[in-house]
ROGUTI-54702 format. One record per residue: residue number from 1; x, y, z of N, C-alpha, C in turn. Coordinates in steps of 0.05 Angstrom, whole numbers. Layout:
N
NUM; X; Y; Z; X; Y; Z; X; Y; Z
...
END
This chain:
331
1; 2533; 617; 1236; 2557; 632; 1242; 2549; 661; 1249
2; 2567; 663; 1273; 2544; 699; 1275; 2572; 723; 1274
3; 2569; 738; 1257; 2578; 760; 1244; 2575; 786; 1256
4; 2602; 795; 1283; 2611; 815; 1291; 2612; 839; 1270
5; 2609; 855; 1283; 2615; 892; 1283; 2639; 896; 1287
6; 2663; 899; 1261; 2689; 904; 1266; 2692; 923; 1286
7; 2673; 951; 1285; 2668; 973; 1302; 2655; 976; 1324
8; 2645; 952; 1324; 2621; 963; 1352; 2625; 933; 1368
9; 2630; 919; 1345; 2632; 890; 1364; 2600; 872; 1367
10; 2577; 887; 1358; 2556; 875; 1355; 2542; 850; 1345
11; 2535; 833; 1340; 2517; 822; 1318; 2512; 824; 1298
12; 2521; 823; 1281; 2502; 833; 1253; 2490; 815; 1236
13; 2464; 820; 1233; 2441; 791; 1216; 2457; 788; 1181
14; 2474; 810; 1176; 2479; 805; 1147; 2506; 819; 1146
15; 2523; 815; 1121; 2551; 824; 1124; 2554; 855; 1112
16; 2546; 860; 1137; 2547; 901; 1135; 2556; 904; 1163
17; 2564; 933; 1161; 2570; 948; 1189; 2550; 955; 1194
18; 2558; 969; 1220; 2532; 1001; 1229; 2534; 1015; 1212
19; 2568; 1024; 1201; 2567; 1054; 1186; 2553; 1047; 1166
20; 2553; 1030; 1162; 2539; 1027; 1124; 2505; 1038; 1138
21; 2489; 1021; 1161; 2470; 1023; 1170; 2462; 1054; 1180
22; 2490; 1065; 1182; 2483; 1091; 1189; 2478; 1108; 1169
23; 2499; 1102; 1147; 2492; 1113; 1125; 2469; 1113; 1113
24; 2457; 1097; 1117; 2434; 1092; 1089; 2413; 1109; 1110
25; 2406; 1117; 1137; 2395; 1128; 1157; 2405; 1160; 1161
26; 2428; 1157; 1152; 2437; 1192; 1153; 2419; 1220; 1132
27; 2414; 1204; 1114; 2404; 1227; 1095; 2368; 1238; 1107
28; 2357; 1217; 1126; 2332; 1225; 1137; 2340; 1240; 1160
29; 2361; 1228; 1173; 2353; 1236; 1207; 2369; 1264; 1207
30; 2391; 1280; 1182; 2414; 1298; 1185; 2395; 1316; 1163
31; 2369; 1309; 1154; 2365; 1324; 1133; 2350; 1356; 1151
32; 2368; 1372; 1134; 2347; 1406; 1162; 2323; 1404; 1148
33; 2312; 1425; 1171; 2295; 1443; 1158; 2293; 1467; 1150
34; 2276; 1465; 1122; 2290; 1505; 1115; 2254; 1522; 1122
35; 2257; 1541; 1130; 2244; 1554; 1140; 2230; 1577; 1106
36; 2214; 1579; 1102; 2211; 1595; 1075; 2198; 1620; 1088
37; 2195; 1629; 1109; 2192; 1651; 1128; 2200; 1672; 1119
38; 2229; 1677; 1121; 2251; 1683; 1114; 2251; 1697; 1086
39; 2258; 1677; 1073; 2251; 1678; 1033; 2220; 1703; 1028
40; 2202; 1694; 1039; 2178; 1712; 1034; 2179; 1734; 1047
41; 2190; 1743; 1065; 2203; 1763; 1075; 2215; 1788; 1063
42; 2240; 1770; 1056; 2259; 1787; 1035; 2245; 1793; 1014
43; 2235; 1768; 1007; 2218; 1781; 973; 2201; 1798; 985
44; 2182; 1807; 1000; 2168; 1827; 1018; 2174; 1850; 1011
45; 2209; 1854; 1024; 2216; 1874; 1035; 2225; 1882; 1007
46; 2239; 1867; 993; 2250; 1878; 957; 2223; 1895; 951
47; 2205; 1878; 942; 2179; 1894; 931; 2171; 1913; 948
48; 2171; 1920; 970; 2167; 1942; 983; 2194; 1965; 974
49; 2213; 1962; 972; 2228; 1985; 964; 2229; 1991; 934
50; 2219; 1966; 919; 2209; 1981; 885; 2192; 1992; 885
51; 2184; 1992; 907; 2151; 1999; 904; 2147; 2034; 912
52; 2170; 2037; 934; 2174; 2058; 938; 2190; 2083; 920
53; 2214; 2063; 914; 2229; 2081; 892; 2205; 2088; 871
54; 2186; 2068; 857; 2165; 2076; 832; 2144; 2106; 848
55; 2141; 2103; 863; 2126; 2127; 882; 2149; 2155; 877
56; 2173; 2147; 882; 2188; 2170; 883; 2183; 2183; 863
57; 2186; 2169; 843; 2193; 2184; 816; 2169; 2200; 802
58; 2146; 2195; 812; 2119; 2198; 806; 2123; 2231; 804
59; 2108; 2247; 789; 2117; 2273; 787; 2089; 2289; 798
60; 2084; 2282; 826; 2061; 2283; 849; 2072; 2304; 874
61; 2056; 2320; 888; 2070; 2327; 909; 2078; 2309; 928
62; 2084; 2315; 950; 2096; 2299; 973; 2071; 2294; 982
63; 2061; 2311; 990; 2037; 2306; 1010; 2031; 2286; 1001
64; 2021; 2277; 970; 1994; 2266; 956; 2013; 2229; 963
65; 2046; 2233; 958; 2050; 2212; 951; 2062; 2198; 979
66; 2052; 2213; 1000; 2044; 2201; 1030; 2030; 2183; 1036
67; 2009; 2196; 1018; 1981; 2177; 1022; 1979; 2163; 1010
68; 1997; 2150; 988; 1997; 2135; 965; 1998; 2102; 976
69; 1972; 2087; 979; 1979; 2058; 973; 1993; 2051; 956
70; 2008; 2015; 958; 2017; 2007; 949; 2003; 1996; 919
71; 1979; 1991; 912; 1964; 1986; 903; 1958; 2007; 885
72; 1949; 2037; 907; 1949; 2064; 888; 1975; 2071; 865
73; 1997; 2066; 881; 2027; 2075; 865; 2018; 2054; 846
74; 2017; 2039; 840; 2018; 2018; 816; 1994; 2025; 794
75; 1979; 2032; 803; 1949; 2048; 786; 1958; 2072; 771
76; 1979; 2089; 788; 1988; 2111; 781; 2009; 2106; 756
77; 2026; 2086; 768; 2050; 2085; 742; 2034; 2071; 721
78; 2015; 2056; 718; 2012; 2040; 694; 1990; 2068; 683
79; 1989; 2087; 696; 1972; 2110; 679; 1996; 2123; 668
80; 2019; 2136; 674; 2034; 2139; 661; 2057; 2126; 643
81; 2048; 2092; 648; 2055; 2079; 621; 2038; 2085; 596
82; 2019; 2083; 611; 1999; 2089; 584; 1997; 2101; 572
83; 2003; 2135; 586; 2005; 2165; 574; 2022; 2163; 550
84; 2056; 2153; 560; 2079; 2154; 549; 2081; 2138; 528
85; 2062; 2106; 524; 2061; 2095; 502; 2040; 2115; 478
86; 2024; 2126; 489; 2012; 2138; 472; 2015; 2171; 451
87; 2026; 2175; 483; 2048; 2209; 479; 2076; 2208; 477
88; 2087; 2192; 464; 2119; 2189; 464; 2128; 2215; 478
89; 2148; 2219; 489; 2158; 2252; 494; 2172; 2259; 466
90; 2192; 2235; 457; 2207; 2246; 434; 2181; 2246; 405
91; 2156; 2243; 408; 2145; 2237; 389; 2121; 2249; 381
92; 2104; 2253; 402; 2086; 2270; 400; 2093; 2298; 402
93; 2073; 2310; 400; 2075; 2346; 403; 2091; 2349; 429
94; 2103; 2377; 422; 2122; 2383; 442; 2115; 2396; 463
95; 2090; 2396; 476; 2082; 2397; 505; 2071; 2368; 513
96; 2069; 2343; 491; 2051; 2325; 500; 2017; 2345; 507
97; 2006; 2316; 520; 1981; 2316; 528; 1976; 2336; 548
98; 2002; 2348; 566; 2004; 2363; 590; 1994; 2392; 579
99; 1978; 2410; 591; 1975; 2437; 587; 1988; 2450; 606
100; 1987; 2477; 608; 2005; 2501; 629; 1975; 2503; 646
101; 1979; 2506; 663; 1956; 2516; 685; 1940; 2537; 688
102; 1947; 2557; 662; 1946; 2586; 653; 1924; 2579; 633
103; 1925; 2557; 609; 1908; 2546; 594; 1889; 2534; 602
104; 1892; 2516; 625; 1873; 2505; 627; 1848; 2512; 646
105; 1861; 2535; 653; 1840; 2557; 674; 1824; 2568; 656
106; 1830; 2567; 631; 1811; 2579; 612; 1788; 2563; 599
107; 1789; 2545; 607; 1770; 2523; 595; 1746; 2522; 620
108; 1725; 2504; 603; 1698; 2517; 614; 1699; 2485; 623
109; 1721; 2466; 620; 1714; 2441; 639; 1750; 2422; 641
110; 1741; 2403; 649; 1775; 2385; 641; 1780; 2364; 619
111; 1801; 2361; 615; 1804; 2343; 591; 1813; 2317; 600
112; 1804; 2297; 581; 1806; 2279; 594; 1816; 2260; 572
113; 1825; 2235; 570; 1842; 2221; 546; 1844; 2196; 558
114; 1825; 2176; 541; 1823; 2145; 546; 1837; 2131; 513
115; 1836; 2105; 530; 1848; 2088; 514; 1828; 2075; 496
116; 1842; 2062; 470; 1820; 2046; 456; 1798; 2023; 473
117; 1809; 2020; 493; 1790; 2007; 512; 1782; 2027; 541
118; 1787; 2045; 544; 1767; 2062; 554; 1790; 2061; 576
119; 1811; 2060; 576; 1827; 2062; 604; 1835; 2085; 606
120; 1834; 2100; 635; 1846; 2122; 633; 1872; 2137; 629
121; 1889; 2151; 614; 1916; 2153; 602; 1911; 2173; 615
122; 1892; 2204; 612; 1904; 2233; 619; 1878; 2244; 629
123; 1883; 2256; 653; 1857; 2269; 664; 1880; 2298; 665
124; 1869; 2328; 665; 1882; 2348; 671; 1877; 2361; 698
125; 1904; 2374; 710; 1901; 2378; 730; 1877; 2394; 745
126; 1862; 2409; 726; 1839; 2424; 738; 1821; 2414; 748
127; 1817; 2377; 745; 1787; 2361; 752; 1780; 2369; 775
128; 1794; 2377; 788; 1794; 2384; 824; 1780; 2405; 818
129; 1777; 2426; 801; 1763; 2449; 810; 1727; 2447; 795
130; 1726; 2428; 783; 1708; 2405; 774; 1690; 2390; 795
131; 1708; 2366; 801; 1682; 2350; 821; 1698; 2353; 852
132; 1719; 2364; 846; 1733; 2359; 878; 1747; 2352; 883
133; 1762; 2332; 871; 1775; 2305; 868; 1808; 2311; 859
134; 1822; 2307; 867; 1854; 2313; 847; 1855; 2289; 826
135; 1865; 2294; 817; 1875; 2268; 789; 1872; 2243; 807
136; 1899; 2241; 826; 1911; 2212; 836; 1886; 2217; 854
137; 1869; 2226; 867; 1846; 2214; 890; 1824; 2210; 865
138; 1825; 2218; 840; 1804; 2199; 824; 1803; 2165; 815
139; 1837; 2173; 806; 1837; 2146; 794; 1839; 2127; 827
140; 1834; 2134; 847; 1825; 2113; 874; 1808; 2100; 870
141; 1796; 2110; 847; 1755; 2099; 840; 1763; 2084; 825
142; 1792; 2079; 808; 1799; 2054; 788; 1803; 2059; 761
143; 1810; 2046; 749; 1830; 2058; 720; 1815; 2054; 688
144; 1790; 2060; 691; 1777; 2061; 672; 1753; 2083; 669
145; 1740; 2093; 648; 1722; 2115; 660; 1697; 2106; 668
146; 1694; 2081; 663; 1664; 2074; 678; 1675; 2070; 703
147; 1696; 2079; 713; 1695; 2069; 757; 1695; 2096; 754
148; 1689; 2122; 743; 1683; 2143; 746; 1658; 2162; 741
149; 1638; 2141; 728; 1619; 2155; 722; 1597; 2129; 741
150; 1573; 2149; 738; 1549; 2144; 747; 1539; 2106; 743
151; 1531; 2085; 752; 1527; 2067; 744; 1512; 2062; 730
152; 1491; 2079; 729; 1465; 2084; 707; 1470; 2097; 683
153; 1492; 2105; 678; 1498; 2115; 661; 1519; 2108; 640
154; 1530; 2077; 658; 1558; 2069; 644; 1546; 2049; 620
155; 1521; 2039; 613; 1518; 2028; 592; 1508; 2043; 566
156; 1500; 2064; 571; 1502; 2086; 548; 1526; 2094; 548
157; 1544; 2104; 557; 1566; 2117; 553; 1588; 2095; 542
158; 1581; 2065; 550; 1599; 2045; 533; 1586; 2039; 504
159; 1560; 2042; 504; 1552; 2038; 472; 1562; 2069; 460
160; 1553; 2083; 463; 1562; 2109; 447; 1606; 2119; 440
161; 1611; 2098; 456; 1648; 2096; 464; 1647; 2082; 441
162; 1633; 2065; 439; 1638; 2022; 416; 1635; 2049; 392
163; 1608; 2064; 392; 1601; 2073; 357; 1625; 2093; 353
164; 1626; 2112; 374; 1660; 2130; 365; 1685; 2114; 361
165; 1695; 2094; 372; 1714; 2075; 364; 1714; 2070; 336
166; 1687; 2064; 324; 1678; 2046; 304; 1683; 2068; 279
167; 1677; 2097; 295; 1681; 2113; 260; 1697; 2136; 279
168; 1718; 2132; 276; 1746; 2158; 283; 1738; 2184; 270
169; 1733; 2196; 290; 1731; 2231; 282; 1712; 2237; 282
170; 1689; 2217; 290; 1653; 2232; 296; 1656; 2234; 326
171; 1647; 2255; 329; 1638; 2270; 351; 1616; 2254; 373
172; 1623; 2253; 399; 1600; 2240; 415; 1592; 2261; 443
173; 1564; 2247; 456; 1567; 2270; 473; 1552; 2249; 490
174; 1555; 2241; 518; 1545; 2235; 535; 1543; 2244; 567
175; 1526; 2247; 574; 1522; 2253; 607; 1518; 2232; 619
176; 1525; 2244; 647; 1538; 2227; 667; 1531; 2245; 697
177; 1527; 2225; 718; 1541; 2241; 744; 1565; 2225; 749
178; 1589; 2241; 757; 1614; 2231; 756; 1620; 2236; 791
179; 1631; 2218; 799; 1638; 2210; 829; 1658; 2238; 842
180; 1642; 2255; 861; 1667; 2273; 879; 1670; 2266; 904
181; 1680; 2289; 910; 1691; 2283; 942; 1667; 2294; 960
182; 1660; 2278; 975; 1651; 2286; 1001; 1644; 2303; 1004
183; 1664; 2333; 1015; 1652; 2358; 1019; 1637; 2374; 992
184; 1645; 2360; 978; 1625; 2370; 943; 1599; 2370; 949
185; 1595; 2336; 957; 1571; 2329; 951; 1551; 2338; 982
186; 1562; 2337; 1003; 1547; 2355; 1016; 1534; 2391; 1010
187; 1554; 2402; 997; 1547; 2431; 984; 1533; 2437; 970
188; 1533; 2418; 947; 1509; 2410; 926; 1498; 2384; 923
189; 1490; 2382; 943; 1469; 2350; 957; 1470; 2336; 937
190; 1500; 2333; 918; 1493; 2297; 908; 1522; 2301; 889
191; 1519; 2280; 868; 1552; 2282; 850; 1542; 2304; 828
192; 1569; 2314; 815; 1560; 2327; 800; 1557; 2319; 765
193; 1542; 2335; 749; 1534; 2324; 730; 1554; 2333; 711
194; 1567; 2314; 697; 1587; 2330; 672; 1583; 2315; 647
195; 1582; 2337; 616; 1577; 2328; 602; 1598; 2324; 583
196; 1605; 2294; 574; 1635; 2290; 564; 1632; 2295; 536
197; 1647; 2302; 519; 1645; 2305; 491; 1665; 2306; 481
198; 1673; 2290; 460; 1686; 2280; 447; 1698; 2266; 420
199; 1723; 2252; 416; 1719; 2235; 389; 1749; 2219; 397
200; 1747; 2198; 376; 1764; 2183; 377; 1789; 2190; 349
201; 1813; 2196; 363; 1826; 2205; 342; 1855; 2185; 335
202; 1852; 2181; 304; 1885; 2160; 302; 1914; 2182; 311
203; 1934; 2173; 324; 1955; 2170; 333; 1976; 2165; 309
204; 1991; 2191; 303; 2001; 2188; 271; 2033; 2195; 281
205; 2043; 2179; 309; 2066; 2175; 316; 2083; 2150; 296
206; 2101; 2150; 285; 2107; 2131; 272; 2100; 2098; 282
207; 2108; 2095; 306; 2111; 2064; 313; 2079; 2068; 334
208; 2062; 2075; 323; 2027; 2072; 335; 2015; 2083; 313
209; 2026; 2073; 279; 2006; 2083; 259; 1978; 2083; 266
210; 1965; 2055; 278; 1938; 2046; 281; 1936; 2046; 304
211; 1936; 2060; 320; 1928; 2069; 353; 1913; 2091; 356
212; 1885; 2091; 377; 1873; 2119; 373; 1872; 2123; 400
213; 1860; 2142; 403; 1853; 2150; 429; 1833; 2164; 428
214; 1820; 2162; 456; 1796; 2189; 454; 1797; 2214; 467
215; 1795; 2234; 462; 1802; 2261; 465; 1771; 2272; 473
216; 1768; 2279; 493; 1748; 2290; 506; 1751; 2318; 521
217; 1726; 2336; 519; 1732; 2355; 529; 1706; 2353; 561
218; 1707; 2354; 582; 1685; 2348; 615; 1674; 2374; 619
219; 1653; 2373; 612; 1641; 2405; 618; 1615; 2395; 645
220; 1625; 2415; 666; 1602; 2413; 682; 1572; 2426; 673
221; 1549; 2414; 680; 1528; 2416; 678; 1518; 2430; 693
222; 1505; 2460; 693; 1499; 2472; 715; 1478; 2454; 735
223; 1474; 2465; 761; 1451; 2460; 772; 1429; 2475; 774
224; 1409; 2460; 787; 1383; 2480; 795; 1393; 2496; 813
225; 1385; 2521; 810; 1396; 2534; 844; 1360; 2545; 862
226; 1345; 2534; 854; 1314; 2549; 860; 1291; 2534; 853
227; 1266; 2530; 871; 1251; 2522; 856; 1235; 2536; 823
228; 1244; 2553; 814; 1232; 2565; 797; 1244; 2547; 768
229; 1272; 2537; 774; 1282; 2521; 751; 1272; 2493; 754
230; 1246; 2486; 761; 1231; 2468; 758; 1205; 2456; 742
231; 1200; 2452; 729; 1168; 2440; 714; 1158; 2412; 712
232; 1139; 2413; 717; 1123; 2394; 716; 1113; 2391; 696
233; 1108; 2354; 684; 1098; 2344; 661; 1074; 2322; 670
234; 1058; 2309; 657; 1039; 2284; 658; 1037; 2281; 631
235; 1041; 2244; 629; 1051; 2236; 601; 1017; 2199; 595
236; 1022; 2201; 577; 1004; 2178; 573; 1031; 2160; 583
237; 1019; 2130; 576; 1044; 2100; 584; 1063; 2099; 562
238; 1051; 2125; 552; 1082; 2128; 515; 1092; 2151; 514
239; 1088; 2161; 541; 1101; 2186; 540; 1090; 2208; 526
240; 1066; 2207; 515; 1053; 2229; 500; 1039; 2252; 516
241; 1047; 2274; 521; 1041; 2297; 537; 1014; 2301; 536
242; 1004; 2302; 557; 974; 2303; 569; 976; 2327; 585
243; 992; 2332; 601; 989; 2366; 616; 1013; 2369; 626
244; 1016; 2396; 619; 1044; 2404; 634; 1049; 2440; 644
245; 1063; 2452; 667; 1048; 2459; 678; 1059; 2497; 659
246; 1052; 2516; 670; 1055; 2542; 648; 1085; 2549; 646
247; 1100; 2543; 669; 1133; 2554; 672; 1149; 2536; 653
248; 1138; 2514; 637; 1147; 2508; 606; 1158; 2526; 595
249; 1136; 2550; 586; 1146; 2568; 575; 1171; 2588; 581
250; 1181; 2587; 604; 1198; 2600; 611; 1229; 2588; 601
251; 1229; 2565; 607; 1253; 2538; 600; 1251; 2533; 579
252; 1235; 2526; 567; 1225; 2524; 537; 1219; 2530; 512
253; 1211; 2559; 524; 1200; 2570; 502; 1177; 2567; 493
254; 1159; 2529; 494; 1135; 2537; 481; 1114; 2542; 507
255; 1090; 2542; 488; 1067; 2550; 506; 1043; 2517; 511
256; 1040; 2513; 531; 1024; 2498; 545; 1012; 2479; 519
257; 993; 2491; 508; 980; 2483; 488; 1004; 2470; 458
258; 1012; 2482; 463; 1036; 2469; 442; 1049; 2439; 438
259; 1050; 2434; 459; 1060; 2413; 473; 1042; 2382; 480
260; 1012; 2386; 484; 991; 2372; 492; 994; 2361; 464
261; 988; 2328; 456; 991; 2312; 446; 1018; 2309; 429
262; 1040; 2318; 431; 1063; 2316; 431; 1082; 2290; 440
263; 1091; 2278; 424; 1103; 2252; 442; 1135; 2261; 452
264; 1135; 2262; 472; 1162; 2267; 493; 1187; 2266; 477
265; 1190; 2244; 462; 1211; 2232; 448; 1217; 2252; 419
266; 1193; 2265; 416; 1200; 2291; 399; 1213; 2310; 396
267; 1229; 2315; 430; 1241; 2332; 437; 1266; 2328; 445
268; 1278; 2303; 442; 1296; 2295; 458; 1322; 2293; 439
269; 1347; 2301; 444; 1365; 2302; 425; 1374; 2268; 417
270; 1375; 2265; 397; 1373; 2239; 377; 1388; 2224; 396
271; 1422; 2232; 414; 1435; 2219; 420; 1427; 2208; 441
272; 1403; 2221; 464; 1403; 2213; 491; 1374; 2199; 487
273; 1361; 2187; 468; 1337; 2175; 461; 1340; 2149; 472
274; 1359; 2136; 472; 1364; 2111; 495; 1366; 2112; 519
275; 1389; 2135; 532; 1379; 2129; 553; 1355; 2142; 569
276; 1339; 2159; 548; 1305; 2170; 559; 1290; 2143; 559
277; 1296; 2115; 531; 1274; 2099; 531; 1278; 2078; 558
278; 1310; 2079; 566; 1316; 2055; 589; 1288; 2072; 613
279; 1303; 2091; 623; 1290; 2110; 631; 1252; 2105; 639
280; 1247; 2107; 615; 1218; 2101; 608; 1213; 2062; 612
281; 1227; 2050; 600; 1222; 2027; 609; 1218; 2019; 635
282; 1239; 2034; 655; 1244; 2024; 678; 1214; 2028; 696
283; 1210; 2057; 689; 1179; 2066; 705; 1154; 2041; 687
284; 1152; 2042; 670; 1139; 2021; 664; 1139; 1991; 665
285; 1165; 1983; 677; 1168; 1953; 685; 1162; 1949; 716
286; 1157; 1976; 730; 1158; 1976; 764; 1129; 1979; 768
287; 1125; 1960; 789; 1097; 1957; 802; 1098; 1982; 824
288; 1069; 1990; 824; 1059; 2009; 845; 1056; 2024; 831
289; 1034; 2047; 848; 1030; 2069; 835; 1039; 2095; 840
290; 1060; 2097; 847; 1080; 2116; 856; 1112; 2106; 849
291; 1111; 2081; 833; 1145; 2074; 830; 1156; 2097; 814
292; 1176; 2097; 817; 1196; 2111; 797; 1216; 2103; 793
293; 1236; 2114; 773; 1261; 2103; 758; 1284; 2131; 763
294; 1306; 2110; 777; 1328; 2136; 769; 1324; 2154; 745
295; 1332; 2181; 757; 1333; 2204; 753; 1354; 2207; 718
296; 1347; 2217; 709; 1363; 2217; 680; 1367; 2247; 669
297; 1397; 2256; 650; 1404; 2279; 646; 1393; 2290; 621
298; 1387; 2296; 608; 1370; 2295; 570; 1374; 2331; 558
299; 1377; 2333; 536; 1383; 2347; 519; 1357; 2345; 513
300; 1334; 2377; 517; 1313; 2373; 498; 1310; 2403; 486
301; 1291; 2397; 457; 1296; 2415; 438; 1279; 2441; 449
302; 1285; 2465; 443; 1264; 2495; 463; 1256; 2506; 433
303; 1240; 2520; 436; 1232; 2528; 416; 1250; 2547; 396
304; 1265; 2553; 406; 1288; 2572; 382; 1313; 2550; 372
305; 1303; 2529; 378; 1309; 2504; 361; 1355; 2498; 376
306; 1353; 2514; 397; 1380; 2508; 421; 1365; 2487; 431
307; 1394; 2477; 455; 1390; 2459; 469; 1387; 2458; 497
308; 1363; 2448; 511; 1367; 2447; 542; 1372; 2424; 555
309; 1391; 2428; 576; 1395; 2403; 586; 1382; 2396; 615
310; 1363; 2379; 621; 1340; 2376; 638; 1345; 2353; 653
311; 1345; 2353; 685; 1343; 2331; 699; 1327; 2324; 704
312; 1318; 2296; 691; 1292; 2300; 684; 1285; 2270; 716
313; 1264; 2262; 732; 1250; 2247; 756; 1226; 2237; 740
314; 1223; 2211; 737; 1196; 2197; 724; 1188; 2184; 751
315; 1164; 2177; 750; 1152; 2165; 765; 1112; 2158; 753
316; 1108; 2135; 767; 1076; 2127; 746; 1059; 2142; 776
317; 1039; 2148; 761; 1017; 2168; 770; 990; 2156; 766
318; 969; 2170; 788; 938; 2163; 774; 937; 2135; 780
319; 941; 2125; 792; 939; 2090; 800; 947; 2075; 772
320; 976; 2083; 770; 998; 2071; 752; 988; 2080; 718
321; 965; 2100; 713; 948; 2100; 696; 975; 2128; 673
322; 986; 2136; 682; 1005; 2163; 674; 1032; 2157; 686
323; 1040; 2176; 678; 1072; 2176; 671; 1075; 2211; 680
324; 1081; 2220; 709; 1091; 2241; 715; 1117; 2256; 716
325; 1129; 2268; 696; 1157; 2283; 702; 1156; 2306; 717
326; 1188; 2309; 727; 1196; 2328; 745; 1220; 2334; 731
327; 1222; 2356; 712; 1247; 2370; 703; 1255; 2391; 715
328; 1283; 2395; 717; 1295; 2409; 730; 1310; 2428; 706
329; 1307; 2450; 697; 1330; 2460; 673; 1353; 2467; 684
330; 1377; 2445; 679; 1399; 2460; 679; 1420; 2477; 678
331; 1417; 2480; 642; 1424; 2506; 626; 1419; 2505; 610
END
């Protein structure tokens, strides 16, 4: 028996219509397409105008917050989250961490204020007259103080961070060359050297009983301006002084003879004795007889028992048989 299409008048192999046939076919052939183009767009354009309003509010000039990536603005506010969790306004001292510009012209470097993990909360506005740099074109280098200091220098300055963490209120001191701008480092052919000093202090805001921070004071390191602020050393493979040359005495204080079987490490202030031995390792792990090892900053003792701070150039000598320095006295 063959079974018409009340509607169409067709055939049908079983007792259904088309519409039913159409139906069960409508939900594929009527289904759209949605375009998510669109959607990522908008969400685009949203985050582009929070992103803008968070720039606004930034308390930066115009100029600076011209130049502000999207990426930079976000570096910027999570530094002033940081500040504000740590400086309440209603809670800490009543200037906060901020100085007057009048104060801080008086200081012999900038201040600087990291987190229990070393993130940067407060640099002061004078760093510029420092390495060059304004605050917001430092933190470009990234939001911790090792994207600010020297690479050779960031594993001493993180062990000596761990031991001030570890006992609140001892004093630390480490050198560094810290990253400037461009026309700096052409003027004085390289970065400049600053020496940070500091301590880690508890936070006696009510709701951060157990929160510290580190409170540092950045003092630049003079330079050489001449060859006369230069001397020459020759060391055994332990550093033990074999000859060095008479203008010791000038930087130093002692006399030639004073110094001849002397071990190097005699002189060196207790704190920078690591990074003198990396230092010393490095020239002694390097083949040739002319290798040398990055250049290092050191605290050594002068004979009226002050401190000099010396840039000090190793390199192996004598067909790798010695150990030649080239100190530079800073100040």
């Amino acid at each position: 028996m063959t079974i018409f299409c009340t509607h169409c008048h067709r055939p049908l192999q079983a007792e259904m219509s088309c519409l039913a046939r159409r139906g069960k076919q409508a939900p594929s052939a009527l289904k759209p397409f949605r375009s998510t183009k669109s959607a990522s767009k908008a969400r685009r354009d949203q985050i582009n105008v929070e992103l803008q309003a968070l720039r606004s509010l930034l308390p930066i000039s115009a100029r600076e917050k011209e130049r502000l990536s999207y990426l930079h603005t976000m570096a910027l506010v999570c530094l002033r989250l940081r500040g504000a969790q740590l400086f309440p306004p209603d809670l800490g001292p009543p200037a906060g961490p901020a100085l007057g510009a009048e104060l801080l012209s008086l200081l012999p470097g900038f201040l600087l204020v990291l987190s229990a993990d070393a993130k940067l909360v407060y640099i002061s506005d004078n760093v510029a007259q420092v390495l060059g740099l304004s605050m917001v074109e430092l933190l470009a280098q990234g939001d911790t103080v090792f994207d600010i200091l020297d690479e050779r220098s960031c594993k001493d300055a993180r062990k000596k961070l761990l031991f001030a963490r570890e006992e609140p209120g001892r004093e630390i001191t480490f050198v560094s060359e810290m990253r400037t701008s461009k026309a700096f480092r052409l003027q004085h052919r390289g970065n400049r050297v600053v020496a940070v000093r500091g301590r880690f202090t508890a936070l006696h805001w009510p709701a951060f009983s157990t929160t510290t921070a580190f409170l540092a004071l950045c003092t630049p390191v003079g330079e050489a301006s001449c060859q006369d602020d230069v001397f020459q050393s020759t060391h055994f493979l332990d550093m033990t002084f074999t000859d060095v040359t008479e203008s010791v005495t000038y930087h130093l204080g002692y006399h030639r003879e004073e110094l001849m079987g002397q071990s190097w490490y005699s002189l060196l202030h207790p704190e920078d004795t690591d990074l003198a031995a990396t230092q010393h390792r490095a020239v002694g792990e390097s083949l040739g007889t002319a290798a040398a090892a990055g250049p290092a900053v050191l605290r050594v003792l002068r004979a009226d028992r002050s401190w000099a701070w010396l840039h000090v150039s190793a390199r192996r000598d004598r067909g790798g048989r010695a150990i030649a320095c080239t100190s530079r006295c800073l100040r």
